[in-house]
C-alpha positions as CSV (number, residue, x, y, z in Angstrom):
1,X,0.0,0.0,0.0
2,X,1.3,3.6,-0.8
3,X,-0.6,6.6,1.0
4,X,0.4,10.1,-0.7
5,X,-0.8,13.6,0.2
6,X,0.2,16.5,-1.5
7,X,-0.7,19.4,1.2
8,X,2.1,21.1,1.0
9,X,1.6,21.1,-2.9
10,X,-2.0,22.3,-2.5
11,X,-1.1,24.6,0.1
12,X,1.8,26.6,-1.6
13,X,-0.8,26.8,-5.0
14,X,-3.2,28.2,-3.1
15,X,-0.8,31.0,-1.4
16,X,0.3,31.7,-5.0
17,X,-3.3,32.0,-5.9
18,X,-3.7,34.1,-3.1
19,X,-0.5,36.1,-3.5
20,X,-1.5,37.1,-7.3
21,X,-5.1,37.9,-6.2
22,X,-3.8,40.5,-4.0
23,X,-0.9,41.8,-5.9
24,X,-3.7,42.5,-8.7
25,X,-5.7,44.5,-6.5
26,X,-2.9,46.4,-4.9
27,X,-2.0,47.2,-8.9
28,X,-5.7,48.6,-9.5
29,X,-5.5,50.9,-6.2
30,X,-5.2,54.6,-7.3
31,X,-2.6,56.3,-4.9
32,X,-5.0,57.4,-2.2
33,X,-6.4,53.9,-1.9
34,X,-3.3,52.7,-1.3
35,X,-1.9,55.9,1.1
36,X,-5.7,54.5,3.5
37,X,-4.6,51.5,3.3
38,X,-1.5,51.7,4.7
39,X,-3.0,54.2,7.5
40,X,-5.0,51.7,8.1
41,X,-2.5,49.2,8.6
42,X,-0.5,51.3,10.4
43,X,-3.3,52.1,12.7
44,X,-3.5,47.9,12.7
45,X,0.2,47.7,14.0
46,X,0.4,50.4,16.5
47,X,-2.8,48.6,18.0
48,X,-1.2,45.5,18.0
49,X,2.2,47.1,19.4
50,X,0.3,48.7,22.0
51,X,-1.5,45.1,23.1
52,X,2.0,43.9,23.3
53,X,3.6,46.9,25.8
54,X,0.4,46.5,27.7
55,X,1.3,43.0,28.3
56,X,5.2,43.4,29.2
57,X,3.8,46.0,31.6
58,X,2.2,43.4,33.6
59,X,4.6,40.1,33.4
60,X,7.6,39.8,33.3
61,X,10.2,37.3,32.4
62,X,12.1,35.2,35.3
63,X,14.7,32.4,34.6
64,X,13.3,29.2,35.3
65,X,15.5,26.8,37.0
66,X,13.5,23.8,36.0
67,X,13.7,24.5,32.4
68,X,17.7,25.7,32.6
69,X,18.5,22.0,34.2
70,X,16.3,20.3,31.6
71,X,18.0,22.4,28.8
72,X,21.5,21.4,30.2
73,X,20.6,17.5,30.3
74,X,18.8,18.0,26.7
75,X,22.7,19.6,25.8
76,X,25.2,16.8,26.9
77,X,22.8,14.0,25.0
78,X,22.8,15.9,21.9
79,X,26.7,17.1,22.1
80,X,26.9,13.3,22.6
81,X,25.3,12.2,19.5
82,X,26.5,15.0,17.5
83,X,29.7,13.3,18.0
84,X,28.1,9.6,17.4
85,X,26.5,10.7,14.1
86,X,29.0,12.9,13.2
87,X,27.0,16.5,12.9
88,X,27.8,19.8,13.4
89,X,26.5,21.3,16.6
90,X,26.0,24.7,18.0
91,X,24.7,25.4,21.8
92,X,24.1,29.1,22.1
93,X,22.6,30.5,25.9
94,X,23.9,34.1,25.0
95,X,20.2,35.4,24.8
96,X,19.3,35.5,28.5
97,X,15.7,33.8,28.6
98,X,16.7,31.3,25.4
99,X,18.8,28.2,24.9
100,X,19.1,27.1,21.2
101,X,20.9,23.8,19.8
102,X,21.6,23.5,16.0
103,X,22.6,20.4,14.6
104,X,23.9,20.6,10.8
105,X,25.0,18.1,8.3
106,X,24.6,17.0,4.7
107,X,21.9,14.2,5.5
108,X,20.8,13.2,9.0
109,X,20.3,9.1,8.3
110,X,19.8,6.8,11.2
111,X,19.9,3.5,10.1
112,X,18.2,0.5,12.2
113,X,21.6,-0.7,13.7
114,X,22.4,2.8,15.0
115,X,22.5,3.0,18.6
116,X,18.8,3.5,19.6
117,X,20.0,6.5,22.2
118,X,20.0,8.3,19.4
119,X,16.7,8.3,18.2
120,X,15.7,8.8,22.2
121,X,18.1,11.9,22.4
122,X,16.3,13.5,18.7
123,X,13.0,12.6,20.2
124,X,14.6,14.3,23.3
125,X,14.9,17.5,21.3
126,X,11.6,17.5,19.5
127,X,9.5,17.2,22.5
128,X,11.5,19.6,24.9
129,X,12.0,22.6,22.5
130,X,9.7,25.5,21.9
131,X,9.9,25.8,18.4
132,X,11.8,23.7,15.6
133,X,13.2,25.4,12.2
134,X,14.3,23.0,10.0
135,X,15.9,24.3,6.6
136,X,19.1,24.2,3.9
137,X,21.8,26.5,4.9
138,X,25.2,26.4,3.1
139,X,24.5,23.2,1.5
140,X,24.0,21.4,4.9
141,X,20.4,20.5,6.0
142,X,19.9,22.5,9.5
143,X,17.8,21.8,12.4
144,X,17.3,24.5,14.8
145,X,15.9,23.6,18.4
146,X,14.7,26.8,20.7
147,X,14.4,26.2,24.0
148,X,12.4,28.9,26.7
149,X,14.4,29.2,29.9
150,X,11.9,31.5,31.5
151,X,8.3,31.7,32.8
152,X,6.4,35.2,33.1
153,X,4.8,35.9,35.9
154,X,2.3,38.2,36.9
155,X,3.6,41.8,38.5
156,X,0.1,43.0,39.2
């Protein structure tokens, strides 16, 4: 049996669609349709802006010592199969609140007879991180792993 879906096929089609629609429209604005509009996404921004200041007013961001210790474990297992599978890695704690791990290589295979730590220690980092980017950079397939060290908390 073969399954195949195409979403990502239908998907980027219908952003296209989408994209072309509006870049048509934009093209029939005269020049004060398209001054309003972009008052009126300006107006949309500052709104959104404000929302935002509003919130940072009333939290704020404390380390969280549970998530640091989880982070550092999450950090020796993947420096440890970085080395077993032979990737690139980068650990990067610079920004205060955010731990990031970035594992790059040509092809990330993981055969059957690999040891099966290593497909504990990726599920490790797919489950713990915040957000996953995974892309091409410099010929080398690149999978970036954000990790929040912080909670917010009320200051009210």
């Amino acid at each position: 049996m073969k399954i195949e879906k195409r979403y990502y096929d239908i998907d980027k089609e219908r952003w296209d669609q989408i994209i072309n629609e509006v870049q048509l429209e934009e093209n029939q604005l005269t020049e004060s349709e398209r001054e309003a509009r972009f008052r009126d996404r300006d107006l949309k921004l500052q709104e959104i802006y404000h929302e935002c200041e509003e919130r940072i007013r009333h939290h704020k961001k404390i380390i969280d010592r549970e998530k640091v210790q989880q982070f550092q474990i999450i950090v020796q297992q993947a420096l440890w199969m970085a080395e077993y599978i032979k990737a690139n890695i980068t650990v990067d704690t610079e920004a205060k609140f955010l731990g990031e791990i970035v594992l790059e290589a040509k092809d990330f295979i993981i055969p059957c007879t690999c040891n099966p730590s290593v497909k504990k220690v990726f599920c490790s980092l797919f489950l713990a991180s915040d957000d996953i980017f995974i892309g091409h950079s410099s010929g080398l397939c690149r999978m970036q792993f954000l990790f929040d060290l912080y909670k917010e908390v009320s200051v009210d």
